[in-house]
VOROMI-18681 format. One record per residue (C-alpha): residue number from 1; x, z, y. Coordinates in steps of 0.02 Angstrom, whole numbers, plus 32768, in hexadecimal, padded with zeros to 4 digits. Layout:
N
R  nuse  east    up  north
R   NUM     X     Z      Y
...
//
This chain:
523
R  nuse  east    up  north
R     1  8000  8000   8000
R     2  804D  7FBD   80B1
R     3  804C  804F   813E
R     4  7FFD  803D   81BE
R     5  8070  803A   8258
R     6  8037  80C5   82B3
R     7  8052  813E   820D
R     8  80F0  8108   81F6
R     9  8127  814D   8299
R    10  8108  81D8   827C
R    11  817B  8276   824A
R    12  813F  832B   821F
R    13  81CC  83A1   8222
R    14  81F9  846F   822F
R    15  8286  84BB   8266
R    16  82D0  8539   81E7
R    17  835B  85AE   821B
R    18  8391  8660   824E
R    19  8340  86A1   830A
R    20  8400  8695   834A
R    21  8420  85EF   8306
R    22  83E1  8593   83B4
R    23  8334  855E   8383
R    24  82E8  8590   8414
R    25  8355  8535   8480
R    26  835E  848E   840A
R    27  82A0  8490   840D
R    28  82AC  848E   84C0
R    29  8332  8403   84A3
R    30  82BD  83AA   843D
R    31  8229  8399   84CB
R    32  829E  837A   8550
R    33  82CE  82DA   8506
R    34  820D  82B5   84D9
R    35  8206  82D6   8595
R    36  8161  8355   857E
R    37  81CC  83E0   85E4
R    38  822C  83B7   8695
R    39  82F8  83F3   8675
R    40  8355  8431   85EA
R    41  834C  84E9   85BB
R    42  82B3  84DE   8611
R    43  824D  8595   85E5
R    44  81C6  85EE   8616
R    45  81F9  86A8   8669
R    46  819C  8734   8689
R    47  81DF  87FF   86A8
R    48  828C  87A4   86A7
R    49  8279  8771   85F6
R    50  8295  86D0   85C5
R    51  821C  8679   8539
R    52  820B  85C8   84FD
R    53  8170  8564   851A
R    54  813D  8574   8460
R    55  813A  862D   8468
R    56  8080  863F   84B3
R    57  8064  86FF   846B
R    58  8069  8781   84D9
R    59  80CB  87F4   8462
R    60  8146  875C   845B
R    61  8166  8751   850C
R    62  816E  8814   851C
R    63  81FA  8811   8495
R    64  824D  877A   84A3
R    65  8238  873E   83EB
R    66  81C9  86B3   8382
R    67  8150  8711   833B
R    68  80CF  8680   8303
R    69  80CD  85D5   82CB
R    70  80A4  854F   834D
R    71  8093  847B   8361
R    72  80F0  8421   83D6
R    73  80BC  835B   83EF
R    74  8134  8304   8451
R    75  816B  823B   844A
R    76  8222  820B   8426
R    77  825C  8150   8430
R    78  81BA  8100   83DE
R    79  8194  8193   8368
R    80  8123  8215   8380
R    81  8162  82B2   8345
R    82  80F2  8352   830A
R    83  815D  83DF   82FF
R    84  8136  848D   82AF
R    85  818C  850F   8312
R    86  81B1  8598   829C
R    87  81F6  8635   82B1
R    88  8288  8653   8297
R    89  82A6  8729   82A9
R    90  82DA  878B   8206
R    91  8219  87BA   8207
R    92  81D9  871A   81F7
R    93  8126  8716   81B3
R    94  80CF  86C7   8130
R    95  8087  8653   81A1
R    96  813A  8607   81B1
R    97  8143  85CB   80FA
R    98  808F  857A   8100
R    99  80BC  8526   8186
R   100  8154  84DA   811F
R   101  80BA  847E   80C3
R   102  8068  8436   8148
R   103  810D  83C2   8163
R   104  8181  8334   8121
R   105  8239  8356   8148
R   106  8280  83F3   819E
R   107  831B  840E   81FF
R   108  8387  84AA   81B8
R   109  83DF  84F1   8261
R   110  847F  853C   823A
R   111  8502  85B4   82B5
R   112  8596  8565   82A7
R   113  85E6  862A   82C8
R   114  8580  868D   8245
R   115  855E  85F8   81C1
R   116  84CA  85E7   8163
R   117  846A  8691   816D
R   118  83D8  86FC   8102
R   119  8352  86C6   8155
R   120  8377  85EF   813C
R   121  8384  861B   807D
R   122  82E0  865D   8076
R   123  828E  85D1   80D0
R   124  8305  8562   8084
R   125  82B1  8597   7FDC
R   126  8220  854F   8008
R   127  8251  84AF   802F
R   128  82A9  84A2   7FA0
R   129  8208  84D2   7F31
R   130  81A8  844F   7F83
R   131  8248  83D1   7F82
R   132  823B  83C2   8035
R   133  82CB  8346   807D
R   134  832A  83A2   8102
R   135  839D  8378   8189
R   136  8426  83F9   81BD
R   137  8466  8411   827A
R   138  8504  847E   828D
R   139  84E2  84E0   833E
R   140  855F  8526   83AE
R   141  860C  84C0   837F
R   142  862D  8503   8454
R   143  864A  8597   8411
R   144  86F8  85D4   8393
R   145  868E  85D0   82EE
R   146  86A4  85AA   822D
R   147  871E  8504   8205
R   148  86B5  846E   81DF
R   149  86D6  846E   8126
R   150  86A7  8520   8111
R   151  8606  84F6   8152
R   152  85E5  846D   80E0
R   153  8612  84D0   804E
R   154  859E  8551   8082
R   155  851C  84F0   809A
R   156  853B  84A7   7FE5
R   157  8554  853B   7F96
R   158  84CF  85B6   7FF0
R   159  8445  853D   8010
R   160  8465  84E5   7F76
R   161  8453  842D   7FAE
R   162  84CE  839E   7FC3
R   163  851A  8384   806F
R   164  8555  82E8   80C1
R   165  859D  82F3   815D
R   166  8563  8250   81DB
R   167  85C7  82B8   8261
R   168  8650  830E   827D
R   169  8694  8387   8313
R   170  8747  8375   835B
R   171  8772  8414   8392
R   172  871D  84B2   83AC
R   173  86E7  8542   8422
R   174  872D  852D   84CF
R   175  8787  84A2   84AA
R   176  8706  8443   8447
R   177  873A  8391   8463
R   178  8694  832E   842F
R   179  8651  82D6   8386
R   180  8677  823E   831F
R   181  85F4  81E3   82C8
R   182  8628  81A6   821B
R   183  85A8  811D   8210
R   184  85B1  80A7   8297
R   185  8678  8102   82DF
R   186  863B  814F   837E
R   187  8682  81D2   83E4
R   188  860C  8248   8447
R   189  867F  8292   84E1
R   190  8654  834C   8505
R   191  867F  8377   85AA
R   192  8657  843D   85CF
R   193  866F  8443   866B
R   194  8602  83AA   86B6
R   195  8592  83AB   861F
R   196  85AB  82E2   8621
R   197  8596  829B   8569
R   198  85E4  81E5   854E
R   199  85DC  8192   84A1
R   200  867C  812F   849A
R   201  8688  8084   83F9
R   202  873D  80B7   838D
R   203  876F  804B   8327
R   204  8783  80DE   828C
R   205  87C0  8188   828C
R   206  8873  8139   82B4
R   207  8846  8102   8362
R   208  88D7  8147   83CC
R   209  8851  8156   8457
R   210  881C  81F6   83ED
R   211  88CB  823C   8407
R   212  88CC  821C   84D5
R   213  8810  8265   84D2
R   214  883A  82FE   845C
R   215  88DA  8318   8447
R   216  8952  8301   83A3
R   217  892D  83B2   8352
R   218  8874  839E   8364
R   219  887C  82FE   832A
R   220  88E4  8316   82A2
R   221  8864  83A2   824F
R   222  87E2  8325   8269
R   223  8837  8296   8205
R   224  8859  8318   8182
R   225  878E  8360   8183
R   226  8759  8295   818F
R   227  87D8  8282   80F3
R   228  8789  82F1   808A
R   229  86C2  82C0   80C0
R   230  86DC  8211   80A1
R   231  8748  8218   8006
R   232  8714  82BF   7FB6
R   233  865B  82B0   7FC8
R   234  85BC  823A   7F91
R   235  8578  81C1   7FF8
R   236  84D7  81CB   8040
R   237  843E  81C0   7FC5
R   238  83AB  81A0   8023
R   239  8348  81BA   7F89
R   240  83A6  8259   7F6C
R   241  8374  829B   801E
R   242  82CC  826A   8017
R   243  82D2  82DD   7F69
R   244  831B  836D   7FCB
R   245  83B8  8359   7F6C
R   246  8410  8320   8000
R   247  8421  833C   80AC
R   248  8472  82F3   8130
R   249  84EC  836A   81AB
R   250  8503  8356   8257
R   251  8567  83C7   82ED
R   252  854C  83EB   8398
R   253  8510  845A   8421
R   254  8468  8486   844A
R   255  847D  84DE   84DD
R   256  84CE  8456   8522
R   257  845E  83D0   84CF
R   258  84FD  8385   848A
R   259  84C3  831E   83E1
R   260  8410  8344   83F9
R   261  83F7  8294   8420
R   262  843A  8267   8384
R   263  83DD  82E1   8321
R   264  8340  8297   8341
R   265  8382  81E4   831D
R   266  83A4  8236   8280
R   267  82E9  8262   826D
R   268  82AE  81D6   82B4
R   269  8321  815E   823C
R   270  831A  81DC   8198
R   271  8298  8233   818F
R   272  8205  81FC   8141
R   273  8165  81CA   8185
R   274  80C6  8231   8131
R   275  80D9  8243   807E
R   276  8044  823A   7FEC
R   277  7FEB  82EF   7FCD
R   278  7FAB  831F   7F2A
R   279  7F15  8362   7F1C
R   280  7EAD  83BA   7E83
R   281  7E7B  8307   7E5D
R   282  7EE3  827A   7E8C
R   283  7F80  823E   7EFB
R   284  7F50  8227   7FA9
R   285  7FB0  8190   8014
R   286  7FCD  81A4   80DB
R   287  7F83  80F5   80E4
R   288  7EE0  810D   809C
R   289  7E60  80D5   8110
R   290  7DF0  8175   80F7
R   291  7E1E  8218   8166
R   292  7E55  82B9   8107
R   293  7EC9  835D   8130
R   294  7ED8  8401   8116
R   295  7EE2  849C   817D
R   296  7F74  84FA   817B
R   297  7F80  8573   8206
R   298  7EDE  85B5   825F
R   299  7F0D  861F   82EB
R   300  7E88  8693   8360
R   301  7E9B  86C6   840F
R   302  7F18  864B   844B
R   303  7EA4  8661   84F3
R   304  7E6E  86FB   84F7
R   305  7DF8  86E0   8580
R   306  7D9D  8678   8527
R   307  7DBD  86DE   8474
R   308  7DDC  861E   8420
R   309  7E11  8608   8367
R   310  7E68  856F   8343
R   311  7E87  84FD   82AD
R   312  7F1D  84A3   8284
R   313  7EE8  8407   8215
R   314  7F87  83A4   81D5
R   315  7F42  82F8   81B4
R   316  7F5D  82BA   8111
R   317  7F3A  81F1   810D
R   318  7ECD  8182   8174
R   319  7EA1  818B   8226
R   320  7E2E  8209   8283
R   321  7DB4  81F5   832A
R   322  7D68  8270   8398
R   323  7CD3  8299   8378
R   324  7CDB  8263   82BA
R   325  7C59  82B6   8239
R   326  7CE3  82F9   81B0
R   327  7CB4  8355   80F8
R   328  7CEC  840D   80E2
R   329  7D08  8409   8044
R   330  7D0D  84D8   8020
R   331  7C58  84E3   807B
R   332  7C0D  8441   802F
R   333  7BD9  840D   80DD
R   334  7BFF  838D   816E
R   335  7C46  83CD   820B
R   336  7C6F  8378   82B4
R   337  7D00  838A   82F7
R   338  7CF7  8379   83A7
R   339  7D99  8387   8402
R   340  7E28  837C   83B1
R   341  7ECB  83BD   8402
R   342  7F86  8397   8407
R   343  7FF3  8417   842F
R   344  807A  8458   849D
R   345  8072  8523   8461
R   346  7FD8  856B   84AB
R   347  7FC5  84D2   8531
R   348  7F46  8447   84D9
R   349  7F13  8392   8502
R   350  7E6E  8344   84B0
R   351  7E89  82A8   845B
R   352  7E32  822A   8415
R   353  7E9B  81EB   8392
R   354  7F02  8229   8308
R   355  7F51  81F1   825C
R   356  7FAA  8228   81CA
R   357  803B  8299   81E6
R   358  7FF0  82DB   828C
R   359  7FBA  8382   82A7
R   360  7F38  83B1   831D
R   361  7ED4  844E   8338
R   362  7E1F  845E   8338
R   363  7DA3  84CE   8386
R   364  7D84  8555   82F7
R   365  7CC3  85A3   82F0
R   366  7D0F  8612   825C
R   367  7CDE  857C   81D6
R   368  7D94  856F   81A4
R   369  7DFE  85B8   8130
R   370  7EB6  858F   810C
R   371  7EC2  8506   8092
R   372  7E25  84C2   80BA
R   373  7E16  8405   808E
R   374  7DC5  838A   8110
R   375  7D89  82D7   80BE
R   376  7D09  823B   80E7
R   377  7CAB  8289   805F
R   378  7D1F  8280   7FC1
R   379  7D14  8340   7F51
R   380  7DEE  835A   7F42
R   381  7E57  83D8   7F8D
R   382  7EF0  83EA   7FC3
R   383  7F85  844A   7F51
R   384  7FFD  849E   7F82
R   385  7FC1  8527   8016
R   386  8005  85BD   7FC3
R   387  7FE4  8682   7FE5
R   388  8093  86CF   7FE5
R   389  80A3  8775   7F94
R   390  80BB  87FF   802B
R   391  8168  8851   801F
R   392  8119  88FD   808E
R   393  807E  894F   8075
R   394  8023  89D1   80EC
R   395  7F6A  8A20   80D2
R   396  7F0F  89FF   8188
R   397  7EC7  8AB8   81C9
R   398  7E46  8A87   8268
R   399  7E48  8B09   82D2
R   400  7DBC  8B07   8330
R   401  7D2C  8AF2   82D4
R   402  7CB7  8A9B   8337
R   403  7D26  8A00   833D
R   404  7D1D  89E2   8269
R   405  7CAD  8933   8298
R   406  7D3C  88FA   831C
R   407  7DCA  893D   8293
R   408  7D67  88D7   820F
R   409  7D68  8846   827C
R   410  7E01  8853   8296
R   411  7E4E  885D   81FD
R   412  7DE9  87CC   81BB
R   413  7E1E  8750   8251
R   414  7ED7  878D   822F
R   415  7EC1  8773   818F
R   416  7E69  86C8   8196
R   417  7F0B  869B   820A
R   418  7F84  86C2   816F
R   419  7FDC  8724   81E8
R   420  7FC0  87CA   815E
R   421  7F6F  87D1   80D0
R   422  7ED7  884C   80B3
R   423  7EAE  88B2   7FF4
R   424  7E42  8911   7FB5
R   425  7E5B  89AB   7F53
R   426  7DFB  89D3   7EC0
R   427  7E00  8A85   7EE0
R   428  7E1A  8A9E   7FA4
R   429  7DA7  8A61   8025
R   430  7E31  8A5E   809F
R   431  7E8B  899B   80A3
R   432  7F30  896C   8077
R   433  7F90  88DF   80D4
R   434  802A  8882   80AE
R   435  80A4  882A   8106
R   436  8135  87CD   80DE
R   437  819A  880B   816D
R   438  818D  88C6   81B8
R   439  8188  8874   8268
R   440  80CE  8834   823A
R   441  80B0  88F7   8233
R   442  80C5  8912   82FA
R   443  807A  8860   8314
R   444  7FD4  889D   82A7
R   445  7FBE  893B   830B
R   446  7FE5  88F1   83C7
R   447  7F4E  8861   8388
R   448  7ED7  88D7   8350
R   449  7EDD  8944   83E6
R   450  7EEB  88AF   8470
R   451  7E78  8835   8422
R   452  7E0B  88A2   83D3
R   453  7E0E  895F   841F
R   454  7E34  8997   835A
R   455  7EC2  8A15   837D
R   456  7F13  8A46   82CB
R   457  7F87  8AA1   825F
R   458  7FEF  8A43   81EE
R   459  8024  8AAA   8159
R   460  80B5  8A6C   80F3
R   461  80A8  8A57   8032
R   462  8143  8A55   7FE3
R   463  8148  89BA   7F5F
R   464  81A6  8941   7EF3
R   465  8136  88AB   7F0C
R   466  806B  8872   7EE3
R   467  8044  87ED   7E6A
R   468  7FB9  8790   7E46
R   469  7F6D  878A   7DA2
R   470  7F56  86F9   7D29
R   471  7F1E  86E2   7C84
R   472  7E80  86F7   7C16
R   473  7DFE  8771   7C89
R   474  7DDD  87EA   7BF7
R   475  7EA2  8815   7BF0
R   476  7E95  880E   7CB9
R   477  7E08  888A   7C9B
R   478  7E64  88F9   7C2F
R   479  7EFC  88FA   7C9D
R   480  7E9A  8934   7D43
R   481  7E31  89B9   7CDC
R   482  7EE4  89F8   7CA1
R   483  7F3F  89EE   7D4B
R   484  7EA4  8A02   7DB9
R   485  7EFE  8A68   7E35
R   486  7F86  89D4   7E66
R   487  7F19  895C   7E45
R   488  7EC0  8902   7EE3
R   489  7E4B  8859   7F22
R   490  7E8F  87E6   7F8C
R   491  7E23  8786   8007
R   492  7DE0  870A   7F87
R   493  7DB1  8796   7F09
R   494  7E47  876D   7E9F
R   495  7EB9  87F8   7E52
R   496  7F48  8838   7E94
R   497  7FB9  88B0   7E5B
R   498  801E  8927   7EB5
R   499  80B6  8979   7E5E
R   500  810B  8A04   7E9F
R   501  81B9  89D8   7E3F
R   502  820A  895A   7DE9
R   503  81EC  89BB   7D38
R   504  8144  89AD   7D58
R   505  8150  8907   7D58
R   506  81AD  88DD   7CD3
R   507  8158  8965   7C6F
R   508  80BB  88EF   7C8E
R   509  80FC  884B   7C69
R   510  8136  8896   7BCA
R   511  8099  88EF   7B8B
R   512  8025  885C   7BD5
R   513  806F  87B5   7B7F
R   514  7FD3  8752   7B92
R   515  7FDC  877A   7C48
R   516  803D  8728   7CD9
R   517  806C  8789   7D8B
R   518  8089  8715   7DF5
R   519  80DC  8712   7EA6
R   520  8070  869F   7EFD
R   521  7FA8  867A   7EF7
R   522  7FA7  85D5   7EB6
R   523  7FEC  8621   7E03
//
């Protein structure tokens, strides 16, 4: 099946890295040259903090850190770009891996000075479980970091994937002289002190211009790094990438834009354009004439004058108009969807056309749940839209009792949001929430109160992890009856599990065969 022009120009990407990796200021990178914000490093300040435009919460701004998921739309030399703005702090939440399956390709953001960190593993492990091809950008070579080679290794060894150099950095730190492009023999002139980039045609690594540019010793430790990257290493599989076997590695300096540019040529030139979906009954292709998507992200209260609650549909083939009847396929029923949105954070533009790989956000009358599916009429839905098993656990004591309607609302729209998930105990009336990072603790209780006037206690449970779990419902049965007081619903009436210890576990697995405990929802 031919695609259809306007799908293939599309690309649907994350950013995955460590908060202190320079995502906030590539991002910013990234819309400057889509020309959606006015100048470089261009933020938003407030209290003399400074906050990027995607960071829209107030408990964001306050603190200075990503706290939520968010789209950014932006054109870049004849593509149109939809990126998902994850974040990136050590208590990323859940909503941060679902995102990872609303897209095509990601970018992995390393510091050139700390190397690859804990926090890129763990979303790296994602990508890797849904073979998502990624594209690496080595941040801060202005600054005296790891040697080239190390980094490579790293990201070999660590992230498990193969890496290919297409750049490489001639010097470092103060005296970081620029970067040579292996493919087509170009030389991209830093200068720090003007800021002036100039891309300069060598004739191979040998040029002697490189020398009067550089300087011999620089030069010299490139030739030797270029030796070993184009002699010791395979070439570039395109197939391999697109796999997630293999990723292409470039170098450069955010702050300074230097090799942004040619970061999003990367993505432009490599990544792919929207890739088929399954679903519970067939293969779905980007060009399909017929409209469906998925929601991945709903998110209440972006205007809290206005107490909104917003949808974020990632479109999954064909083309979609404003104003077009769609089937929600959970409900049964056809819904209009009015005014779709494209993003830039909290700031949103109605428009009246969209296609696969786009993501746009609809107005949400509390119809939608994450991984919804959204058809012409066909009965299919998406795979793939996990529940991720909480790492922290606290039982929610309101305390004032008049406000139990507002703290039920509240914990429902959070809930709905994937930004915590809600259980039940069999044996307590008081909920349970998990999280997958303790930040999502101080976020839970700062939403309750502002949004909803629910103030709370948050009472840690000490645990070793929940489960869900599988298998024939009279064992299921028997398990809950015999571990009714760690055993638990979720929100869709499923059971969960939660054990206090590791021995606990395995003491289950082991006395339970026909059972499985699984670590996410889809089994």
């Amino acid at each position: 099946m031919s695609i259809n022009p306007e799908i293939a120009k599309r690309r649907t990407f994350a950013i995955v890295s460590h908060p202190d990796a320079g995502k906030t200021t590539i991002t910013e990178k990234f819309l400057w040259f889509g020309k959606v914000i006015r100048e470089a490093g261009h933020v938003r300040a407030k209290a003399n903090r400074s906050y990027t435009v995607s960071d829209w919460m107030k408990i964001e701004q306050d603190r200075g850190i990503s706290v939520s998921s968010s789209v950014l739309n932006f054109p870049f030399e004849g593509c149109w770009f939809n990126l998902v703005d994850t974040p990136g702090h050590q208590d990323f939440c859940e909503d941060t891996y679902r995102a990872l399956t609303a897209v095509d390709s990601a970018l992995v953001l390393i510091d050139s000075v700390n190397g690859v960190e804990k926090q890129t593993i763990k979303l790296m492990d994602v990508c890797r479980m849904r073979h998502t091809p990624i594209i690496t950008f080595i941040n801060k070579m202005d600054l005296d970091g790891r040697s080239v080679l190390d980094l490579i290794d790293q990201i070999e060894s660590v992230l498990k994937i193969k890496a290919i150099p297409f750049t490489l950095p001639i010097g470092v730190g103060k005296l970081f002289k620029g970067v040579y492009c292996i493919a087509d023999n170009t030389f991209n002139v830093y200068n720090a002190q003007s800021g002036h980039q100039e891309i300069l045609q060598m004739s191979g690594p040998d040029d002697p211009k490189l020398v009067e540019l550089c300087g011999e010793n620089w030069v010299n430790q490139f030739r030797e790094e270029y030796d070993v990257v184009t002699g010791g290493m395979d070439p570039f599989n395109h197939e391999l990438f697109l796999k997630g076997e293999m990723c292409p590695v470039f170098f450069g300096s955010a702050v300074t834009g230097f090799g942004v540019r040619q970061l999003l040529n990367a993505f432009a030139d490599l990544a792919p354009a929207p890739m088929p979906r399954e679903t519970d009954k067939r293969t779905v292709d980007p060009s399909e004439s017929d409209f469906s998507g998925f929601v991945f992200k709903i998110q209440a209260n972006m205007d809290p004058k206005h107490r909104d609650r917003t949808a974020f549909i990632r479109i999954c083939s064909g083309q979609f108009q404003r104003g077009d009847k769609v089937y929600h396929v959970r409900s049964e029923r056809d819904v209009r969807l009015a005014a779709p949105t494209a993003f830039l954070a909290k700031d949103k533009e109605v428009i009246d056309t969209a296609w696969a790989g786009d993501i746009v956000g609809i107005n949400d009358p509390g119809l939608f749940h994450i991984g919804d599916t959204l058809t012409k009429g066909e009965k299919m839905s998406f795979s793939g839209i996990p529940d991720f098993a909480p790492e922290y656990f606290a039982r929610v004591t309101l305390l004032n009792p008049l406000k139990s309607k507002q703290l039920a609302k509240g914990l429902k729209e959070l809930t709905e949001e994937g930004a915590t998930q809600l259980y039940q105990p069999f044996k307590s009336a008081i909920p349970v929430i998990g999280v997958v990072g303790e930040l999502q603790f101080d976020v839970l209780k700062f939403r309750l109160m502002s949004e909803y006037g629910a103030d709370v206690s948050l009472d840690r449970i000490p645990s070793f992890g929940v489960r869900w779990i599988v298998g024939d419902p009279a064992e299921v049965e028997k398990f809950v009856n015999d571990n009714g007081g760690d055993c638990m619903r979720d929100k869709e009436e499923r059971f969960v599990c939660l054990f206090p210890n590791e021995y606990r576990l395995t003491l289950a697995v082991k006395n339970y065969p026909e059972l499985k405990f699984v670590e996410t929802s889809l089994g």
